[in-house]
N, C-alpha and C positions, 0 to 999 in steps of 0.2 A: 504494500500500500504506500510505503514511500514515496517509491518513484512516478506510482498513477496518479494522477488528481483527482478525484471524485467527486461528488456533490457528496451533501447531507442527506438526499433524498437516495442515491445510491448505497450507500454506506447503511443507509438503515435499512434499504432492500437485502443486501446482500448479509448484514446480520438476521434479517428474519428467517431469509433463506437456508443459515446455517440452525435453525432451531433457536434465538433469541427472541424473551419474549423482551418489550420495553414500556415501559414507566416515565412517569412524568416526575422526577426530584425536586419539589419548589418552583418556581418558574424558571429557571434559568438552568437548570440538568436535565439530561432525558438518562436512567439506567438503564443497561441492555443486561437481560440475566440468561445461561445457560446452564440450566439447572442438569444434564445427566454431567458436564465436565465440573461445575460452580465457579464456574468466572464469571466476572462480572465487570463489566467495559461502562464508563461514566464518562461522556461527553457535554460539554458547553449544546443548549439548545440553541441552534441557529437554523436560520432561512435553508427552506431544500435546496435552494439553487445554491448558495453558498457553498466553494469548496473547501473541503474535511483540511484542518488542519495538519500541517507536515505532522505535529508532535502526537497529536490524536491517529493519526495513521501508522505512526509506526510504531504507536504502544501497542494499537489494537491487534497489528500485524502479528508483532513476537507473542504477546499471549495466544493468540486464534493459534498457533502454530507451536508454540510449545503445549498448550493442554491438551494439543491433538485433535483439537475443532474439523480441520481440516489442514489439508498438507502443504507447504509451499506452492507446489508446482499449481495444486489446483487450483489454491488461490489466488495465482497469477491468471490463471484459465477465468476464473469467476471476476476478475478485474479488467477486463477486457471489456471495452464499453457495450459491445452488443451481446455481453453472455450473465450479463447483471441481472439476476429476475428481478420482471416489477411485481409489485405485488397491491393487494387492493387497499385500502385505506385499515390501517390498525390505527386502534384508540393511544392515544402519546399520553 
């Protein structure tokens, strides 16, 4: 996720994707929780079109991948802008 850009609105697609659900933290967090691994990813809530912060990308990255979320390579595959699922509207 480093070197991709992404939006906010991707980044939440493709965490729901991986089985995260998410939460609204006060106004200004959204928690994303994965409850069979229990990590748990806490981003600044910002505009979907807005892109994911460098630092926010690459924390989320090394966790997703050290808990065994999913594996590097895929997740280079699932960061490819046309392999992002969308997904329908979930409650923040």
């Amino acid at each position: 996720m480093a070197t991709n850009r992404i939006t906010y609105k991707q980044f939440d697609a493709l965490l729901t994707h991986l089985g995260f659900s998410r939460e609204r933290v006060e106004t200004k967090w959204l928690r994303y929780e994965h409850r069979d691994s229990e990590l748990v990813i806490v981003v600044a809530a910002k505009r979907p079109s807005e892109l994911v912060r460098v630092t926010d990308a690459v924390s989320a990255r090394r966790h997703l991948v050290e808990k065994g979320v999913v594996g590097a390579k895929e997740l280079d595959q699932l960061l490819s802008r046309s392999s992002i699922p969308e997904t329908s509207g979930k409650k923040a």
